[in-house]
C-alpha positions as CSV (number, residue, x, y, z in Angstrom):
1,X,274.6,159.2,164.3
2,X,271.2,158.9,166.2
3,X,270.0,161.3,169.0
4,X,270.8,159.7,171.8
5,X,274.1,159.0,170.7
6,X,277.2,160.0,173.4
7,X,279.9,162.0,172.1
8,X,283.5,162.5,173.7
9,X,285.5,165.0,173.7
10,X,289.3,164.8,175.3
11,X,291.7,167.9,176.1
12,X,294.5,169.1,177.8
13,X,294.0,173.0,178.3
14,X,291.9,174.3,180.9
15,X,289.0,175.9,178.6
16,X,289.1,179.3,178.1
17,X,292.5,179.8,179.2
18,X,295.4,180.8,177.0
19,X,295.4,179.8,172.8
20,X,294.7,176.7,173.3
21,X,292.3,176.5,176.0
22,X,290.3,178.6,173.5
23,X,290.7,176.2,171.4
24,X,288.9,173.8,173.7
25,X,286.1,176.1,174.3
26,X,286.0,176.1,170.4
27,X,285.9,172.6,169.9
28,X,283.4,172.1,173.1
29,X,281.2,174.6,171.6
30,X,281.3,173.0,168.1
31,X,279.9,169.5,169.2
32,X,277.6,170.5,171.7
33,X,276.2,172.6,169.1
34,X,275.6,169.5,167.4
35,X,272.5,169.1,169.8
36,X,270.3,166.0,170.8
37,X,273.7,164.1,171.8
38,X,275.2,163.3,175.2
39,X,278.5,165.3,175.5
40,X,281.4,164.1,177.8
41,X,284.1,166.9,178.3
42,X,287.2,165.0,179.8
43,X,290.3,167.5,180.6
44,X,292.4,168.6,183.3
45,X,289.8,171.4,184.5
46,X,286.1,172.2,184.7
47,X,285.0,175.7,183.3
48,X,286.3,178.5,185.6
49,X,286.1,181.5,183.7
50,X,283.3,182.9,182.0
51,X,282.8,180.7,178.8
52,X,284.7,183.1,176.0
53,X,282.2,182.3,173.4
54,X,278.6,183.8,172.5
55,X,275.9,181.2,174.4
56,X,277.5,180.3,177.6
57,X,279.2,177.5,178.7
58,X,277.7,174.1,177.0
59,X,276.0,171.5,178.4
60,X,278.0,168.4,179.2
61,X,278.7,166.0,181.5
62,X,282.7,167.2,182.6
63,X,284.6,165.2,184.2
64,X,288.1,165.9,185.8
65,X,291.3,164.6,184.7
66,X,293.4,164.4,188.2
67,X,296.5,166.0,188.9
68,X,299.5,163.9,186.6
69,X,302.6,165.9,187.7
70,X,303.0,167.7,191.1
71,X,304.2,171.1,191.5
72,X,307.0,169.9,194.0
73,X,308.0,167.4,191.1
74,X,308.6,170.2,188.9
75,X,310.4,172.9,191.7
76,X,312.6,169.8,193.3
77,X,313.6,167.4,191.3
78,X,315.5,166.9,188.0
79,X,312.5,167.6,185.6
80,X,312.7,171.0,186.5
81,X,315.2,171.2,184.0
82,X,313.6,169.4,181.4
83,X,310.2,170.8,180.8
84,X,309.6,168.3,177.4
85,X,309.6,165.4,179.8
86,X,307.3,167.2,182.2
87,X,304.9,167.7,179.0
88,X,305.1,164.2,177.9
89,X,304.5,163.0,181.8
90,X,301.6,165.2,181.8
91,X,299.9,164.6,178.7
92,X,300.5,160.9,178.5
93,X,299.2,160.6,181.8
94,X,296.0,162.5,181.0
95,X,296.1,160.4,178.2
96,X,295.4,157.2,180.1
97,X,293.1,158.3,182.2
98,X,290.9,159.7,179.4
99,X,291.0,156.3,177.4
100,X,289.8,154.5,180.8
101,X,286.9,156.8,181.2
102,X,286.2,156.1,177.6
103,X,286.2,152.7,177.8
104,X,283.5,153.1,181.0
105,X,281.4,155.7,179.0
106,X,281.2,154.3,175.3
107,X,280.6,157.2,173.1
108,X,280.0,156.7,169.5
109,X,281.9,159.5,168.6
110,X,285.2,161.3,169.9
111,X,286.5,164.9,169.3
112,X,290.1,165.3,170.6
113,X,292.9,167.7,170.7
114,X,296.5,166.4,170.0
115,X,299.0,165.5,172.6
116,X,296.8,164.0,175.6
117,X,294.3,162.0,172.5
118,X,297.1,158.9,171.9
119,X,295.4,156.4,174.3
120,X,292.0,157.2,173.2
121,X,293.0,157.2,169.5
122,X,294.1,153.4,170.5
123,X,290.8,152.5,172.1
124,X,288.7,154.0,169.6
125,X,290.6,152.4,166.6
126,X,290.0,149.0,168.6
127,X,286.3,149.6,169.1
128,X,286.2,151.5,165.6
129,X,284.8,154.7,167.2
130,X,284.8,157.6,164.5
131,X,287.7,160.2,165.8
132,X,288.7,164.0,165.2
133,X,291.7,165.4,165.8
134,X,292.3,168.7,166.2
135,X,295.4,169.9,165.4
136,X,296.1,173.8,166.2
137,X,299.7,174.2,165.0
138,X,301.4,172.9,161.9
139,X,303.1,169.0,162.2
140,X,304.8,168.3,165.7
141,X,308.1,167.6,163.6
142,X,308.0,171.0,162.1
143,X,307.7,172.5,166.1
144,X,310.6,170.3,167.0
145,X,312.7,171.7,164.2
146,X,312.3,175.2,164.6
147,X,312.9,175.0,168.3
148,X,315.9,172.9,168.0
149,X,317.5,175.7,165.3
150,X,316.6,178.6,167.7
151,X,318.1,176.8,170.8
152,X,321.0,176.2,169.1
153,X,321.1,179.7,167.7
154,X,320.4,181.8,170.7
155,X,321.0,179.7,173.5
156,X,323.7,177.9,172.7
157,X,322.6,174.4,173.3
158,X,320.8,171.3,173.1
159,X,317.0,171.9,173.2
160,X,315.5,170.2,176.2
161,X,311.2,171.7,176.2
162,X,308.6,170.9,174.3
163,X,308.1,168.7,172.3
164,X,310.5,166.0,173.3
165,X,311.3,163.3,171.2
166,X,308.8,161.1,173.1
167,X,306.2,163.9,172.0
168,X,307.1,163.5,168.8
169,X,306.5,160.4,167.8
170,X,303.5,160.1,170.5
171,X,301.8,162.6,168.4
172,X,302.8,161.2,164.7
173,X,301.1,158.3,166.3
174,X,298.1,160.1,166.7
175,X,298.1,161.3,163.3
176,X,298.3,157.7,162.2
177,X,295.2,156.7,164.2
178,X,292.9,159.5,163.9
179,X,290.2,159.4,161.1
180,X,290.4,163.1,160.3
181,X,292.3,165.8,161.7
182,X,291.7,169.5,161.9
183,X,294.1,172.1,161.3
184,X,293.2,176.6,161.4
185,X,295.2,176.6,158.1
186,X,296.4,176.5,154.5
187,X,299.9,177.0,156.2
188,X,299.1,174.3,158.9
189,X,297.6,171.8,156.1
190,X,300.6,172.1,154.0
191,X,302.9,171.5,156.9
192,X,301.5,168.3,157.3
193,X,301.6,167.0,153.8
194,X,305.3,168.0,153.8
195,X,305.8,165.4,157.1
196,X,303.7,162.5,155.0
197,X,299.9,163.0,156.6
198,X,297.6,162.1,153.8
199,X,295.5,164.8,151.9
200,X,292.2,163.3,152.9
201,X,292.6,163.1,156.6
202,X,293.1,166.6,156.7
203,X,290.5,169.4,156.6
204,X,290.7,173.5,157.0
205,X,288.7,175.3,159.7
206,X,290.0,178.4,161.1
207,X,289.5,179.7,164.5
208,X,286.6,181.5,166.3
209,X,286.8,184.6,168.4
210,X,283.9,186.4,170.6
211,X,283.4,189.2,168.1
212,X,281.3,191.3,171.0
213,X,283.7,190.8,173.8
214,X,287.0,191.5,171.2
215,X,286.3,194.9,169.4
216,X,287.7,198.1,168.6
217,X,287.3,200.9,170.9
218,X,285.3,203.1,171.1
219,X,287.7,206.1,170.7
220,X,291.2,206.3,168.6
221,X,293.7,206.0,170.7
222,X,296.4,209.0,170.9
223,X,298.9,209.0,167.8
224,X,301.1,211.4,169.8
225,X,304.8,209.8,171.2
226,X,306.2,206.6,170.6
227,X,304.3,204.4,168.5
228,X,302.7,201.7,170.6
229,X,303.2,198.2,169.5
230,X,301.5,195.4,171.1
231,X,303.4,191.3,171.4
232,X,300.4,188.6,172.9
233,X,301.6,185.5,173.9
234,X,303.9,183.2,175.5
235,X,307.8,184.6,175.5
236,X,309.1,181.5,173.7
237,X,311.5,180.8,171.3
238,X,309.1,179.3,168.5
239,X,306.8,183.2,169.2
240,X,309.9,184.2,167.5
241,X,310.3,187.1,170.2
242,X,313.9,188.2,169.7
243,X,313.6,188.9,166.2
244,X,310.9,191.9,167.5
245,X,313.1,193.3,169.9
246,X,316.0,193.6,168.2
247,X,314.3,194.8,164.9
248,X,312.8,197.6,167.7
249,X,316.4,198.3,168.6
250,X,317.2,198.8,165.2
251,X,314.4,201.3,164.6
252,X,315.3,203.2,167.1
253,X,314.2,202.0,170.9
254,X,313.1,206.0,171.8
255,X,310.4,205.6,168.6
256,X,308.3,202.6,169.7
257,X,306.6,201.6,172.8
258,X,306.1,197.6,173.2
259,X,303.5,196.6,175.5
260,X,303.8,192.6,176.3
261,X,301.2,190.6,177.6
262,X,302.5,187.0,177.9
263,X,305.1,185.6,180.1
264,X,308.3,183.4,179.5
265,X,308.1,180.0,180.1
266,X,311.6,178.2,180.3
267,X,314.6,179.9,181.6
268,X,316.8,180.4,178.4
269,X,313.9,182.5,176.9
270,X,314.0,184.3,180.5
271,X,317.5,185.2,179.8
272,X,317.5,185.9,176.2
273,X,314.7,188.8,176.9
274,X,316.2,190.3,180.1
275,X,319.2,190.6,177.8
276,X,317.4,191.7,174.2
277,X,315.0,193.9,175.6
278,X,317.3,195.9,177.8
279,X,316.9,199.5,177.3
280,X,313.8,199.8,175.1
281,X,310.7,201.0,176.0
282,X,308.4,198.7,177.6
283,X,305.2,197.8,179.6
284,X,304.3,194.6,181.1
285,X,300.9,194.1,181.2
286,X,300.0,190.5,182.9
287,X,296.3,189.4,182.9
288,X,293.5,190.5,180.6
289,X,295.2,191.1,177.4
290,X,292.2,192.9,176.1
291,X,293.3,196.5,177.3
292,X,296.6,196.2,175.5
293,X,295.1,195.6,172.2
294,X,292.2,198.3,172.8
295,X,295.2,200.7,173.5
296,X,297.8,199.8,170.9
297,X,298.3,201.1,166.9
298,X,299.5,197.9,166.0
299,X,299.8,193.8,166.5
300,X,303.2,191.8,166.0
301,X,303.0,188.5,166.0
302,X,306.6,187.1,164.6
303,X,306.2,183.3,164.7
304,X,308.1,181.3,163.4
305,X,305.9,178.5,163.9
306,X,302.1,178.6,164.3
307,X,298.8,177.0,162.1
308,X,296.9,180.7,163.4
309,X,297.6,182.1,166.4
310,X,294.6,183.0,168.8
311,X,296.5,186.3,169.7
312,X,296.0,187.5,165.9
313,X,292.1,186.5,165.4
314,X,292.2,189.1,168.9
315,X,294.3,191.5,167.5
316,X,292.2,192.1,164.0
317,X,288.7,191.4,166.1
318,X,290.1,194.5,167.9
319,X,290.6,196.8,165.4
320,X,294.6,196.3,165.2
321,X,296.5,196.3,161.6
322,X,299.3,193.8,162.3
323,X,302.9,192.4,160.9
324,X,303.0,188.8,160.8
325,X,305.2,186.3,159.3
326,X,304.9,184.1,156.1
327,X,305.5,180.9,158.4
328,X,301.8,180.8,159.9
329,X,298.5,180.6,158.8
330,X,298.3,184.6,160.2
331,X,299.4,185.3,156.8
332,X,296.7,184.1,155.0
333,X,294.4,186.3,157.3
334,X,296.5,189.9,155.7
335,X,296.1,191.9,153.2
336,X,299.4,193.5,152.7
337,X,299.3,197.5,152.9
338,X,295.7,197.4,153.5
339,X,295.3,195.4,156.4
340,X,298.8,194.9,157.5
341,X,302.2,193.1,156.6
342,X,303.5,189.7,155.8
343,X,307.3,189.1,156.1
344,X,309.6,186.0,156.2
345,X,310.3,184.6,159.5
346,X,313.0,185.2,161.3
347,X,313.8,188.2,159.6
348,X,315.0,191.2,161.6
349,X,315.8,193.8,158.8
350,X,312.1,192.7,157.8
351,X,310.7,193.5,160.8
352,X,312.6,196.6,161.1
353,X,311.1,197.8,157.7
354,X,307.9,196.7,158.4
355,X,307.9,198.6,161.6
356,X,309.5,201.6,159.4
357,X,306.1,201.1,156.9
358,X,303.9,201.5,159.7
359,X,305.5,204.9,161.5
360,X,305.7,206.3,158.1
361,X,302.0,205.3,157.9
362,X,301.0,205.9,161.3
363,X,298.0,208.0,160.1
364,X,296.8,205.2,158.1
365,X,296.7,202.3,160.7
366,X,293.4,203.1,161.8
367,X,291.5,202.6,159.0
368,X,293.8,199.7,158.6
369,X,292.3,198.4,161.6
370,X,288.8,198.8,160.4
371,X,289.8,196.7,157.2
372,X,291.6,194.0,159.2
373,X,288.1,193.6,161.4
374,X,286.1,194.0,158.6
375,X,288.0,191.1,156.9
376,X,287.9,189.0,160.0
377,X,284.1,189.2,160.4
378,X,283.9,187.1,157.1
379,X,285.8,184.2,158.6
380,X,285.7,184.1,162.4
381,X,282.7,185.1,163.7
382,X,280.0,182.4,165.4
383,X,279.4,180.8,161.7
384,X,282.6,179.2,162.1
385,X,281.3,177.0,164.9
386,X,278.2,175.8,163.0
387,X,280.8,175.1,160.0
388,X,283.1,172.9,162.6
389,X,280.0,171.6,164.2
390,X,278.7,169.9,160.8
391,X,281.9,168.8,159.8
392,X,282.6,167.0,163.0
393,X,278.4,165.0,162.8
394,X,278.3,164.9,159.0
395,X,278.6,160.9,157.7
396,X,281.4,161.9,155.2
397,X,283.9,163.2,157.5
398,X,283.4,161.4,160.8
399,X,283.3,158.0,159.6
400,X,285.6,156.2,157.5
């Protein structure tokens, strides 16, 4: 690529905000650190928050995506009730607008994240424009799979969120297009290869975290009461939070104290946690999520679907020993007994051991914590951006 080169890249979180929008700032940060090129950031928001990663926010041109789906469309009509729909509405819509803006702005290069990248997959195949994708969970397939078994089992019905069947193959067409795709995993890699992605599209790079902003503090905290257990993250069925609560419940609710920050996001997984979590001990804590890992013993993040969640690259940053299960790429960031546990997903009388190991060990888990940052350090720390960022500009892996 030559200096003066323009480089694209296309999203669909606001930056910053949530898993993926830190994914975003990842991505952003990655090919702006590229340097000497033109960067377009095209999403649905301009940075609002204070950029999560080390250097500030990056220099680009950003442009605005406008407003696809109302909020009156989603509190008065029928899609209220079907949230997949709403997702592909939104992210197709995004979708078009992006391609036309690439079409006006020409890059020789695009960097996009999966879901909203379709139309500018098409546009850069026609122009044969070198793309990335970055993929953060394992293959949308897989998603659909897991949520359609836990609707069924739980809720007792069809499964009408995301990802629709639209989704589905709107993203497997992406895969198709794409000239490489990224995935934060072993676990996510092999989930692709097991849907029929081919080997050599497909390249490892884990996620990044703020390493001075997420660290342990700066005094143990109390070991006396309840042991307190922290869940980060969206209360959805693929977060695999019922298997937590009732594996607390089987501990004994008086022994463990569960402080939440996330919120649920359809209203089956409303109802199946006012009804699960009835009775045990619990805090909400909405907002900054950094206070509840700085004050917790432990992390539990019991996904059942995930390449590697951003709530565990917090958790370990912070200090935290955590359970996790064997169906994400969290597991391949634990040490068992040393820096936490691995278990099988969807495992209650797993989970309940687990959380047996770690109250038997509770004088352990700090230096636990130590190890699990210690370990993290290796992989996730500002490196990791200079890794993606050569990846994305090297000849070999953005071209064909």
């Amino acid at each position: 690529m030559n200096q003066t080169d323009r480089v694209a890249v296309v999203y669909g979180s606001p930056p910053g905000i949530g898993g993926l929008g830190h994914s975003v700032s990842g991505g952003i940060s990655a090919v702006a650190a590229g340097g000497g090129h033109e960067l377009f950031a095209l999403g649905p928001a301009r940075p609002s928050v204070p950029w999560p990663l080390p250097g500030g926010t990056p220099s680009a041109a950003w442009i605005e995506s406008p407003t696809v789906v109302q909020p009156w469309m989603i509190g008065y009509t029928w899609l209220r009730w079907r949230g997949g729909q709403v997702a592909s509405l939104r992210d197709s819509g995004i979708g078009r607008w992006a391609a036309g803006q690439l079409e006006r702005i020409r890059p020789s290069a695009c960097y996009l994240f999966t879901q909203v990248a379709l139309e500018s997959l098409r546009w850069c195949h026609r122009e044969g424009i070198p793309t990335v994708l970055d993929n953060p969970n394992g293959h949308i397939r897989n998603f659909q799979q897991v949520l359609e078994q836990e609707s069924r089992r739980w809720c007792g019905r069809k499964f009408h969120g995301h990802p629709s069947a639209a989704m589905v193959d709107r993203v497997e067409e992406e895969y198709h297009l794409a000239t490489r795709i990224r995935v934060y995993s072993d676990w996510g890699k092999v989930s692709m290869l097991r849907f029929g992605v081919p080997e050599n599209k497909i390249h490892v790079l884990r996620q990044t975290v703020n390493l001075e902003r997420f660290c342990p503090p700066g005094i143990r905290p109390s070991t006396e009461g309840p042991l307190r257990v922290c869940y980060v993250g969206s209360l959805d069925l693929r977060k695999g939070f019922v298997y937590l609560l009732k594996a607390i419940r089987a501990v004994g609710a008086n022994r463990i104290q569960l402080s939440i920050a996330g919120a649920t996001g359809d209203r089956d997984s409303a109802r199946l946690f006012a009804r699960e979590s009835a009775g045990l001990d619990l805090r909400a804590a909405p907002g900054d999520s950094l206070p509840v890992y700085q004050n917790s013993e432990l992390l539990v993040v019991p996904t059942l679907e995930d390449g590697l969640p951003f709530v565990l690259v917090e958790g370990l940053a912070c200090g935290l020993p955590v359970i996790v299960t064997s169906e994400a790429g969290a597991s391949e960031c634990v040490r068992t007994g040393e820096s936490g546990w691995v278990i099988p997903a969807g495992d209650v009388e797993a989970l309940a051991a687990a959380l047996e190991q770690a109250l038997h060990r509770r004088a352990d888990l700090w230096q636990m914590g130590k190890t699990a940052r210690a370990d993290l350090e290796r992989y996730a720390g500002p490196r990791q951006l200079g890794m993606l960022s050569d990846w994305f500009y090297s000849r070999a892996s953005v071209h064909s």
